[in-house]
KOLNU-577008 format. One record per residue (C-alpha): residue in three letters; residue number from 1; x, y, z. Coordinates in steps of 0.25 Angstrom, whole numbers, plus 5000, padded with zeros to 4 digits. Layout:
<rec residu="ALA" num="NUM" c1="X" c2="Y" c3="Z"/>
...
// end
This chain:
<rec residu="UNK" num="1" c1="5312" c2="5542" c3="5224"/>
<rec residu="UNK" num="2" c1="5322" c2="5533" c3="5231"/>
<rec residu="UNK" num="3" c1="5314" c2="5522" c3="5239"/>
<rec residu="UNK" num="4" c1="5320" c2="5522" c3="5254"/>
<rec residu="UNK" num="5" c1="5325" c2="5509" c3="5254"/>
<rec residu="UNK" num="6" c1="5334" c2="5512" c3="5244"/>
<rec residu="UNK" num="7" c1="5338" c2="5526" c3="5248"/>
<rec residu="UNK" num="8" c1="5341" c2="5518" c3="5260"/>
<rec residu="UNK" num="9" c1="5349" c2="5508" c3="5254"/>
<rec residu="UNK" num="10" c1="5355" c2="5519" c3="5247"/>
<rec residu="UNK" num="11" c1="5360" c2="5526" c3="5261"/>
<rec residu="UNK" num="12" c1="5366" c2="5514" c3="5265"/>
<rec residu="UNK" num="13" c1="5376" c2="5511" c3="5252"/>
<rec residu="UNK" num="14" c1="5379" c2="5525" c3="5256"/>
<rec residu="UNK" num="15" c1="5383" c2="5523" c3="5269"/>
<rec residu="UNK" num="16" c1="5390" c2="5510" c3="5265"/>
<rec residu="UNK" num="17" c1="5397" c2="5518" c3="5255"/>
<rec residu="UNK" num="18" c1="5402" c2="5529" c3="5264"/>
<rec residu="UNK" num="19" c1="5406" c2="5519" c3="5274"/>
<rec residu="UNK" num="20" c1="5416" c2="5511" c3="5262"/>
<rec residu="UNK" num="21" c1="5423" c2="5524" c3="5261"/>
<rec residu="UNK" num="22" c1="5424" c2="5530" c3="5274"/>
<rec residu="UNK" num="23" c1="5436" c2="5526" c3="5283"/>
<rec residu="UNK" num="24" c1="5429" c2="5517" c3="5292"/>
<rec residu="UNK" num="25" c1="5423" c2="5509" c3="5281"/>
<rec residu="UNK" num="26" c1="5437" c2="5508" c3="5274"/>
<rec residu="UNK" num="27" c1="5443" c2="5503" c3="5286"/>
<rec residu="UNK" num="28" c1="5434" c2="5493" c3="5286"/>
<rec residu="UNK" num="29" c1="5437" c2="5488" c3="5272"/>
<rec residu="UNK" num="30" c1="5451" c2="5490" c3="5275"/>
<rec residu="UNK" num="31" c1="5449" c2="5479" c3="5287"/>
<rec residu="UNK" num="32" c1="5440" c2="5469" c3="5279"/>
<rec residu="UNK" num="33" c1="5452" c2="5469" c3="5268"/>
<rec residu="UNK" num="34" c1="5461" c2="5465" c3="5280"/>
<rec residu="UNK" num="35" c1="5452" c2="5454" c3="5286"/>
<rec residu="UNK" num="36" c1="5450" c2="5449" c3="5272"/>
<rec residu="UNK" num="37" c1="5466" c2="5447" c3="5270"/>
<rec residu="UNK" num="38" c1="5467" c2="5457" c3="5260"/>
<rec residu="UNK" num="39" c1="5478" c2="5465" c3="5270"/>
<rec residu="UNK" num="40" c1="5484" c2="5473" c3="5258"/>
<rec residu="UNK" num="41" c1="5471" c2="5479" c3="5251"/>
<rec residu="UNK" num="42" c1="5467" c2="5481" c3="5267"/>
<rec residu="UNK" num="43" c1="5481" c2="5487" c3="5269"/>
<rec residu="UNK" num="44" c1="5476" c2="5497" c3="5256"/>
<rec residu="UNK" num="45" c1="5464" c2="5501" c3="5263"/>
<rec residu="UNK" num="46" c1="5469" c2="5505" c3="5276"/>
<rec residu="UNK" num="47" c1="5478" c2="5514" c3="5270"/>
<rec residu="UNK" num="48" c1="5467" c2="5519" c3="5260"/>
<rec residu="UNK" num="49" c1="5459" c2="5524" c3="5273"/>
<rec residu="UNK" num="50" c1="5472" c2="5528" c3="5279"/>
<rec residu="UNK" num="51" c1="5476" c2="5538" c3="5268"/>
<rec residu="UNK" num="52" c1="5463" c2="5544" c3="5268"/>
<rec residu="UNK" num="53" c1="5464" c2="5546" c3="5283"/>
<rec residu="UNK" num="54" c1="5478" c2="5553" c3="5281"/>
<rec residu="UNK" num="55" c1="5485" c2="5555" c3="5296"/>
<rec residu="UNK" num="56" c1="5480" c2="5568" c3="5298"/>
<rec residu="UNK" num="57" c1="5469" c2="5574" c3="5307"/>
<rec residu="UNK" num="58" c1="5455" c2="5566" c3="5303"/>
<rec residu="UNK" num="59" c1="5442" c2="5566" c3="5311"/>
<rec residu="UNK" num="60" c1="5443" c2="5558" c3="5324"/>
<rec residu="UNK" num="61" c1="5434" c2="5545" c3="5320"/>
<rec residu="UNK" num="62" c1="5444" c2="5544" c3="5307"/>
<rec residu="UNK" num="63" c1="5457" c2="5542" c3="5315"/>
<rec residu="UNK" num="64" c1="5451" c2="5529" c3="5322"/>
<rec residu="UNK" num="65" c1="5449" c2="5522" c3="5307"/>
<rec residu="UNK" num="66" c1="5464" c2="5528" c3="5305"/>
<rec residu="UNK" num="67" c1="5471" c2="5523" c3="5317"/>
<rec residu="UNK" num="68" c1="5462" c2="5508" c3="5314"/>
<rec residu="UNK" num="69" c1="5467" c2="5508" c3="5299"/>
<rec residu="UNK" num="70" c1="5482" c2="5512" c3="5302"/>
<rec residu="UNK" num="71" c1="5481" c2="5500" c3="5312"/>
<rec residu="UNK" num="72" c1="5475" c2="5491" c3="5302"/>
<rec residu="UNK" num="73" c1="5484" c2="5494" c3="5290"/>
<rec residu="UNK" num="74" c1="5495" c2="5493" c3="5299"/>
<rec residu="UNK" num="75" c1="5491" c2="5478" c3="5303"/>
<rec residu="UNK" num="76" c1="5488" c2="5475" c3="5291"/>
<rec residu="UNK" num="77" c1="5502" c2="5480" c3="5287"/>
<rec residu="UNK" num="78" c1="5509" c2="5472" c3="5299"/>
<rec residu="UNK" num="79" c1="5500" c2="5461" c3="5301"/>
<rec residu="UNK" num="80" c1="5496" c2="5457" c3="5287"/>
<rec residu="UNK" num="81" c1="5507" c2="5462" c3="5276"/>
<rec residu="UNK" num="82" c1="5519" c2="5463" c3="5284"/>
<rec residu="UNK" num="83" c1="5521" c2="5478" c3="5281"/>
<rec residu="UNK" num="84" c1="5529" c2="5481" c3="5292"/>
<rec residu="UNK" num="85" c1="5535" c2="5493" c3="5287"/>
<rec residu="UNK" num="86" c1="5519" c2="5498" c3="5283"/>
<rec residu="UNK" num="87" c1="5515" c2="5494" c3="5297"/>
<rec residu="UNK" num="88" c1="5525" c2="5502" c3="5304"/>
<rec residu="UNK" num="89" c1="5520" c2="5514" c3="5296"/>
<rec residu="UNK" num="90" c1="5505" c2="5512" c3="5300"/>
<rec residu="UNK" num="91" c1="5508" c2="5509" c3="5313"/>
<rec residu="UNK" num="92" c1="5517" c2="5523" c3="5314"/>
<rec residu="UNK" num="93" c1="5505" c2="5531" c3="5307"/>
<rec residu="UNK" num="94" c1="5496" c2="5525" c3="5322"/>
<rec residu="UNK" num="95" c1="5506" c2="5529" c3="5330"/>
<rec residu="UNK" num="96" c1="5509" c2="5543" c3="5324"/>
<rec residu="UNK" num="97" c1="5493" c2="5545" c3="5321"/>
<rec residu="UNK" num="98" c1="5488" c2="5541" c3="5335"/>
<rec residu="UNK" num="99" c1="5500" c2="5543" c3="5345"/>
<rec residu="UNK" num="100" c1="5499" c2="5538" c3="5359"/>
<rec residu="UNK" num="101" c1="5487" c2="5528" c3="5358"/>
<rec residu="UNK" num="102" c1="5488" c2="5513" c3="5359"/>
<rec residu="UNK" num="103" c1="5486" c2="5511" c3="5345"/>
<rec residu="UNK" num="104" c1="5499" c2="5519" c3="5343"/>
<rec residu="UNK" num="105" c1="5506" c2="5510" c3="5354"/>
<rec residu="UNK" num="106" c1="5500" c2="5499" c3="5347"/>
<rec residu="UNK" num="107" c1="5508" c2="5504" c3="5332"/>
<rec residu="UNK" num="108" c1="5521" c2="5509" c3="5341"/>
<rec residu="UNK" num="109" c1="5521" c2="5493" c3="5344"/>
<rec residu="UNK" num="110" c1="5516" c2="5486" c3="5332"/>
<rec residu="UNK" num="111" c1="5529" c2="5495" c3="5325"/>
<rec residu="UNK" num="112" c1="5538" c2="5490" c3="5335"/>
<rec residu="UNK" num="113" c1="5534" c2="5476" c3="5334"/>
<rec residu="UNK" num="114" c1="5534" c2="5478" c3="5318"/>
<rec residu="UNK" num="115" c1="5549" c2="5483" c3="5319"/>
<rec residu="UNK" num="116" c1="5552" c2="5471" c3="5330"/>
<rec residu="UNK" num="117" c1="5548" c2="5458" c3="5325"/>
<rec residu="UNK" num="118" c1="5547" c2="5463" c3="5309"/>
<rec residu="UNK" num="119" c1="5557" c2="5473" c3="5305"/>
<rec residu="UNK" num="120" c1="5567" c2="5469" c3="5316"/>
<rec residu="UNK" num="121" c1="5570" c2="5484" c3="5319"/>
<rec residu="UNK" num="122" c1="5572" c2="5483" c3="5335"/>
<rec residu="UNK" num="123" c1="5574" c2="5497" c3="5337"/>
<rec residu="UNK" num="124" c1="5561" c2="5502" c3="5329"/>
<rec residu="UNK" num="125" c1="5552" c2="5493" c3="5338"/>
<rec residu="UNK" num="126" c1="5558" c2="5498" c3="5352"/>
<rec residu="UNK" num="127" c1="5556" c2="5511" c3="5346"/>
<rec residu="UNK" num="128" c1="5541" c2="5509" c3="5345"/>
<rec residu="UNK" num="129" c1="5543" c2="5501" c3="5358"/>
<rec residu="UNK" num="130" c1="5549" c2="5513" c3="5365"/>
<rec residu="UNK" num="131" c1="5539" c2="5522" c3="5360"/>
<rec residu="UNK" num="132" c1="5527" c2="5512" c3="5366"/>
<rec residu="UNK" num="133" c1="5535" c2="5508" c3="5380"/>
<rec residu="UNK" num="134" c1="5536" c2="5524" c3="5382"/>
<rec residu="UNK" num="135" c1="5522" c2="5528" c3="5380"/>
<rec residu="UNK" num="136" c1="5510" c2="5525" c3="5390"/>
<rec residu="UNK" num="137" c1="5506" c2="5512" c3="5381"/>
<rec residu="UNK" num="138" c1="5501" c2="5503" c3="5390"/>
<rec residu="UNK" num="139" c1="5511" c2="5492" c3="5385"/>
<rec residu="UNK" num="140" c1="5523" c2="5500" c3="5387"/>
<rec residu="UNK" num="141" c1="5531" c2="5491" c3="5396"/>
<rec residu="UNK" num="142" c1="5528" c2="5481" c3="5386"/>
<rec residu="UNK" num="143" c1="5534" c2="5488" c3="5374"/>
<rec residu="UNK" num="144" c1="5546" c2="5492" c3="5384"/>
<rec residu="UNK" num="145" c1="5548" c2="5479" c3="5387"/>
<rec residu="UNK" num="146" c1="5550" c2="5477" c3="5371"/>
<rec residu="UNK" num="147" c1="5558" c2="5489" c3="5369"/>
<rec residu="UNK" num="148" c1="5568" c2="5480" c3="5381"/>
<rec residu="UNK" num="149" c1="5567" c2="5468" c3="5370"/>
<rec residu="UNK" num="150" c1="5570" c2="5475" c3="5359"/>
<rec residu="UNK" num="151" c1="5581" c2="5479" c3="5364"/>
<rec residu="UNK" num="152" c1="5586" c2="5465" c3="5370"/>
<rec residu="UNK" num="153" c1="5584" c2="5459" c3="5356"/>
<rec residu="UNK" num="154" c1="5594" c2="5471" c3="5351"/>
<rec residu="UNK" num="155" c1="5603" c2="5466" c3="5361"/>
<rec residu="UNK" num="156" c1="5605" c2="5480" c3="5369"/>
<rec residu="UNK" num="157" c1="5604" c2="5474" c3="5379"/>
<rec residu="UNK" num="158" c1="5606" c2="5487" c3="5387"/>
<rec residu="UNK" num="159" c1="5595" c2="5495" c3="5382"/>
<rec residu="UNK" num="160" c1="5585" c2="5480" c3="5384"/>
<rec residu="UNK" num="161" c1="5588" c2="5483" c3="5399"/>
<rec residu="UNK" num="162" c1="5585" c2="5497" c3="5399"/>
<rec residu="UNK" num="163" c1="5573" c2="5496" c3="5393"/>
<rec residu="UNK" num="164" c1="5568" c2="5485" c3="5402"/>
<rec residu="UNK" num="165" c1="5572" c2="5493" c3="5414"/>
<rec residu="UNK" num="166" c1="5566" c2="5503" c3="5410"/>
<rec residu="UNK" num="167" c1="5554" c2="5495" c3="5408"/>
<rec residu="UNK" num="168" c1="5555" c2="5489" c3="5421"/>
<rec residu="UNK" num="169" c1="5554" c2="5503" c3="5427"/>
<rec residu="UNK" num="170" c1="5544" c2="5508" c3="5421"/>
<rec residu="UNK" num="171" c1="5536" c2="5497" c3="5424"/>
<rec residu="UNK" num="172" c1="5542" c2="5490" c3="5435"/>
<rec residu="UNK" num="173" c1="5530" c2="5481" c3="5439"/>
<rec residu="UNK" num="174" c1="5525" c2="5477" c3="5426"/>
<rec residu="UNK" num="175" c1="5528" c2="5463" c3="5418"/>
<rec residu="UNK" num="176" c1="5537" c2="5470" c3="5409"/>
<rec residu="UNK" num="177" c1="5546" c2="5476" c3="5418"/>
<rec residu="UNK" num="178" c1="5546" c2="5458" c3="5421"/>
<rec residu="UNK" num="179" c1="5551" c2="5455" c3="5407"/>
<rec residu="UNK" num="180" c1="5560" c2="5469" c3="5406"/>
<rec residu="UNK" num="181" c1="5567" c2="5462" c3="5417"/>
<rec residu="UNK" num="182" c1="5568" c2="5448" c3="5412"/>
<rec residu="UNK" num="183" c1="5575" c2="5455" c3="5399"/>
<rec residu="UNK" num="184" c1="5584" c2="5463" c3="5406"/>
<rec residu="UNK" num="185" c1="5589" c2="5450" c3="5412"/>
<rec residu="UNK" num="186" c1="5589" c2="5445" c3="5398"/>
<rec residu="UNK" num="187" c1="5597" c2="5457" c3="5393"/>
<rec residu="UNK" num="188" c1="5607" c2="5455" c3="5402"/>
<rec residu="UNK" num="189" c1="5609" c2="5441" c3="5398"/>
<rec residu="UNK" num="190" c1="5610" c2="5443" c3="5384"/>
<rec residu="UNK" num="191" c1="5619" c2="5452" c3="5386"/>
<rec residu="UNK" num="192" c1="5628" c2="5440" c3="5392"/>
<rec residu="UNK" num="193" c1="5627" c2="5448" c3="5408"/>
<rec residu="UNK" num="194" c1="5622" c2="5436" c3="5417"/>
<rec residu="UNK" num="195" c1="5626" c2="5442" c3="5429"/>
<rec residu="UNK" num="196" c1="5616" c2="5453" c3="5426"/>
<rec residu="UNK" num="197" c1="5607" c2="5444" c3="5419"/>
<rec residu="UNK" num="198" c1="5604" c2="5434" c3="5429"/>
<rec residu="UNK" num="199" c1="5602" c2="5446" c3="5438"/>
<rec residu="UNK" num="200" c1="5592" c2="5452" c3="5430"/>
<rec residu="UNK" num="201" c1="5586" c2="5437" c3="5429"/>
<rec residu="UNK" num="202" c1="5583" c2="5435" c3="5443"/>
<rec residu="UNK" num="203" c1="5578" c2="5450" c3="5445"/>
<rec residu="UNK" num="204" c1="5569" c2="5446" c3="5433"/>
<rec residu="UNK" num="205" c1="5564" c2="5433" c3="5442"/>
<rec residu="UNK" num="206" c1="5562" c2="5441" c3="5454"/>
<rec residu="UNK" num="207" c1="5554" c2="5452" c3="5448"/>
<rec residu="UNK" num="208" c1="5543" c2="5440" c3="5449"/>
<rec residu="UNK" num="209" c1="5538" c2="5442" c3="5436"/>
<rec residu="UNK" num="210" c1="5529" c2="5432" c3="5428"/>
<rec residu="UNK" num="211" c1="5532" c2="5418" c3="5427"/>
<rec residu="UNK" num="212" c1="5538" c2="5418" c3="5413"/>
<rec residu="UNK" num="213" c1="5548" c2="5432" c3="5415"/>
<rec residu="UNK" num="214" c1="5552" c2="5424" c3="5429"/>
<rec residu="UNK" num="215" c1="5556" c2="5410" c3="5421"/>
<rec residu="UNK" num="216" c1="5563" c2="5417" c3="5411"/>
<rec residu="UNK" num="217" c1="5571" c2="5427" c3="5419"/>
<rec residu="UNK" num="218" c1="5574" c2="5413" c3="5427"/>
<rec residu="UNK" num="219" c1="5577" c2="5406" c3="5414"/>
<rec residu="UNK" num="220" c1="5587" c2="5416" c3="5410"/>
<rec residu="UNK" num="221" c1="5593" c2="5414" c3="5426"/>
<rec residu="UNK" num="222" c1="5596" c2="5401" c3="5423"/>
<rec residu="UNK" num="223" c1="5603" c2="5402" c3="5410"/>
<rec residu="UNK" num="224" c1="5611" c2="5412" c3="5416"/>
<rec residu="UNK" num="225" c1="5616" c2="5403" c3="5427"/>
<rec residu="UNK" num="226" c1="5617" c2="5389" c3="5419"/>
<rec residu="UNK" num="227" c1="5627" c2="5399" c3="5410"/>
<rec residu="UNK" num="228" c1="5634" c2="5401" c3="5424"/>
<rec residu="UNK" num="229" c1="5635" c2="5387" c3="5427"/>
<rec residu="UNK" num="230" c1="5625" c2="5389" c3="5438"/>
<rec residu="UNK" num="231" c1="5618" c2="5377" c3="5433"/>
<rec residu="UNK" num="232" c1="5610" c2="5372" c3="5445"/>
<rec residu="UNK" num="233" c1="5604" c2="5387" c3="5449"/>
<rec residu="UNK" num="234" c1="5601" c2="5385" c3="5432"/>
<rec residu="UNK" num="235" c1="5592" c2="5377" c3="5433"/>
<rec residu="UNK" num="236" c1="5585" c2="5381" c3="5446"/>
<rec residu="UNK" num="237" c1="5583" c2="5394" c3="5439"/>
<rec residu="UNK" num="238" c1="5577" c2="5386" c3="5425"/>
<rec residu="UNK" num="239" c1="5569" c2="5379" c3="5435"/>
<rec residu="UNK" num="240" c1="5563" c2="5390" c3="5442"/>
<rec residu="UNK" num="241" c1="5559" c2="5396" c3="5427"/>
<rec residu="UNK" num="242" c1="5552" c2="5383" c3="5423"/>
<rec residu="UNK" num="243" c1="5538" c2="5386" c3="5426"/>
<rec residu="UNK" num="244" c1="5536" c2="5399" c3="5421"/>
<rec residu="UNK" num="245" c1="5546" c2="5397" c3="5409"/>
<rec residu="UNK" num="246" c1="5538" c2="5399" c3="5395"/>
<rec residu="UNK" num="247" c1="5547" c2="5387" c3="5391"/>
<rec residu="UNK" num="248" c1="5550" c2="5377" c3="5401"/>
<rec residu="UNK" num="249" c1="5555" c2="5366" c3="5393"/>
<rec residu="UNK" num="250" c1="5567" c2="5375" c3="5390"/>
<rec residu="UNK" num="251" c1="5569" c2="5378" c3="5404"/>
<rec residu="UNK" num="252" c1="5568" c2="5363" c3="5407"/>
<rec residu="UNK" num="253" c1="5579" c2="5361" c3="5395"/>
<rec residu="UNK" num="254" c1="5589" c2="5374" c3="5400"/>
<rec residu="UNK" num="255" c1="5588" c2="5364" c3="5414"/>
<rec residu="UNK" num="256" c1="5591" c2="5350" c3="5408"/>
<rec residu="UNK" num="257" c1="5605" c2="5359" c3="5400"/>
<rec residu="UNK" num="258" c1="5607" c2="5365" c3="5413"/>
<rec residu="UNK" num="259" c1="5605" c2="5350" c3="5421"/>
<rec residu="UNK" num="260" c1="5616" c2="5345" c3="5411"/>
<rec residu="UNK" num="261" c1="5627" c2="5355" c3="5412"/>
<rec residu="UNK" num="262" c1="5626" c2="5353" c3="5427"/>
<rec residu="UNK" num="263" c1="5628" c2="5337" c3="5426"/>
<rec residu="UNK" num="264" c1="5637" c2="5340" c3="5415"/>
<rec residu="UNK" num="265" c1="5646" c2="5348" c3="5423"/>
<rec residu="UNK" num="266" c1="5645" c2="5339" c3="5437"/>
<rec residu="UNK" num="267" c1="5659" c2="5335" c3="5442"/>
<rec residu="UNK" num="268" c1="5662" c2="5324" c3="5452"/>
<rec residu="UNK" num="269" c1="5661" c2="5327" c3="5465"/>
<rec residu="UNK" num="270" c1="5674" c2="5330" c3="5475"/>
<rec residu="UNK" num="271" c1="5672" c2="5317" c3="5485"/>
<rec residu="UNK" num="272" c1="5662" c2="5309" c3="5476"/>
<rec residu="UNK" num="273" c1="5672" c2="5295" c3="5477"/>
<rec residu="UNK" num="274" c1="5665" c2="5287" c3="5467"/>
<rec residu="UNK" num="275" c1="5663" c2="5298" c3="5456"/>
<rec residu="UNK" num="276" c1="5678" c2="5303" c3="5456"/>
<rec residu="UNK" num="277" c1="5683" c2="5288" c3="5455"/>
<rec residu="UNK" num="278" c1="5673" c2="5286" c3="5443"/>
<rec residu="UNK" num="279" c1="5679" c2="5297" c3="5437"/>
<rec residu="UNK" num="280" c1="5692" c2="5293" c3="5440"/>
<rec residu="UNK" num="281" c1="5689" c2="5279" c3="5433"/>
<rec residu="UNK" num="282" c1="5684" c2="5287" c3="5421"/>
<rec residu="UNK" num="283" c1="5697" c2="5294" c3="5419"/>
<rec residu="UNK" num="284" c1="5706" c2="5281" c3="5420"/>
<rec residu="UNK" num="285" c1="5696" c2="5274" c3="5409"/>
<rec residu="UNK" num="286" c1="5699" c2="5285" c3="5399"/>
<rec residu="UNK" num="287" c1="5714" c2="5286" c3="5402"/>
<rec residu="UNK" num="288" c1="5715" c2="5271" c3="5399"/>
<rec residu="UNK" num="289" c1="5720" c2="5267" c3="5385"/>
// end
């Protein structure tokens, strides 16, 4: 007869047992790999569970451990062994699995950063941008707002300023519709259009948006106007910029270029006796042999 402290300790290496081998109990396992640096052998596991799973119908508390081990064997895939091309697949599986959710919103735009700032494909991450600025995610402006600078670094700068119009008439009062502003202007410059630049600029400045979008829509003013030779209005528009600017010290180094050209390019003035006859001594200095 089996004594009850062991028929007991017997139940429990039972349950112990059941829960090694159960999906939950492998995700675990899976995680303490990954927190024990071993990324690769975690990276093993999470697909173990994940084949087991498969992407079919399964019971409703078995889609949660699902969802959490395509998250973590996509991080672990990004994050920690710089398989991008692996991370992209993983991410894809979340947002074809569990479509419309924030966790797919959150896979639509860790692909698009992957293809942005890893694989350099421009085009791939405005797709994934696209498809996040056009749902009802909560951060869509802000992904519209990186479908307009994806764009801008492409250069078409056409499309740039489409998309942050349309940005800025979807949500007109929000902060991005600030910053879609401030790139138009950009845009524009680029493009070498400072009439239209400088336009788009001021509108920028007058929108009153935070302090940082105001000093550098009035930054990129005053380079306009001290490319114009519009040197003094230059540096009252640096000036203006200065205490909001994330970099004052260059403002104050744009000024003291800006203060040189305009002494530089100082001539005498009509009726001013003393230096127009000190100029004329100069001359005759040079002339003589």
């Amino acid at each position: 007869m089996i004594r009850p402290a062991l028929a007991a300790a017997f139940l429990s290496l039972g349950i112990l047992a059941a829960g090694c081998t159960s999906p939950d109990g492998k995700l675990e396992g899976a995680n303490a790999l990954r927190h024990q640096g071993r990324s690769a052998e975690a990276l093993s596991a999470y697909r173990e569970i994940l084949g087991d799973l498969g992407d079919g119908t399964i019971p409703k508390w078995e889609t949660g451990v699902r969802l959490r081990a395509l998250r973590y064997a996509a991080d672990v895939s990004y994050l920690d062994l710089g398989d991008y091309a692996g991370a992209v697949g993983y991410y894809r599986r979340i947002v074809s699995l569990y479509p419309g959710t924030d966790d797919a919103w959150k896979a639509r735009a860790a692909i698009g950063d992957i293809y942005a700032q890893r694989l350099g494909d421009r085009q791939a991450a405005i797709a994934q941008y696209a498809a996040i600025a056009q749902g009802d995610a909560k951060e869509a402006p802000r992904y519209q707002l990186l479908v307009a600078r994806q764009y801008l670094e492409l250069k078409n700068f056409e499309q740039a300023r489409t998309e942050a119009r349309l940005l800025r008439e979807r949500w007109p009062q929000g902060p991005e519709a600030d910053d879609a502003q401030l790139l138009t202007a950009q845009a524009w410059a680029l493009e070498d259009r400072p009439g239209e630049a400088l336009g788009a600029f001021m509108a920028a400045v007058e929108r009153r948006p935070r302090p940082e979008v105001a000093a550098l829509a009035l930054e990129g003013a005053a380079q306009l106007q001290a490319r114009a030779g519009h040197l003094d209005k230059a540096i009252e528009l640096y000036t203006q910029a200065m205490p909001g600017h994330p970099n004052p010290e260059a403002l104050r180094t744009s000024i003291d270029m800006v203060r040189e050209r305009r002494e530089a390019a100082k001539t005498v003035t009509p009726g001013d006796r003393e230096a127009a006859l000190d100029h004329n001594v100069r001359s005759r200095t040079k002339e003589t042999p």
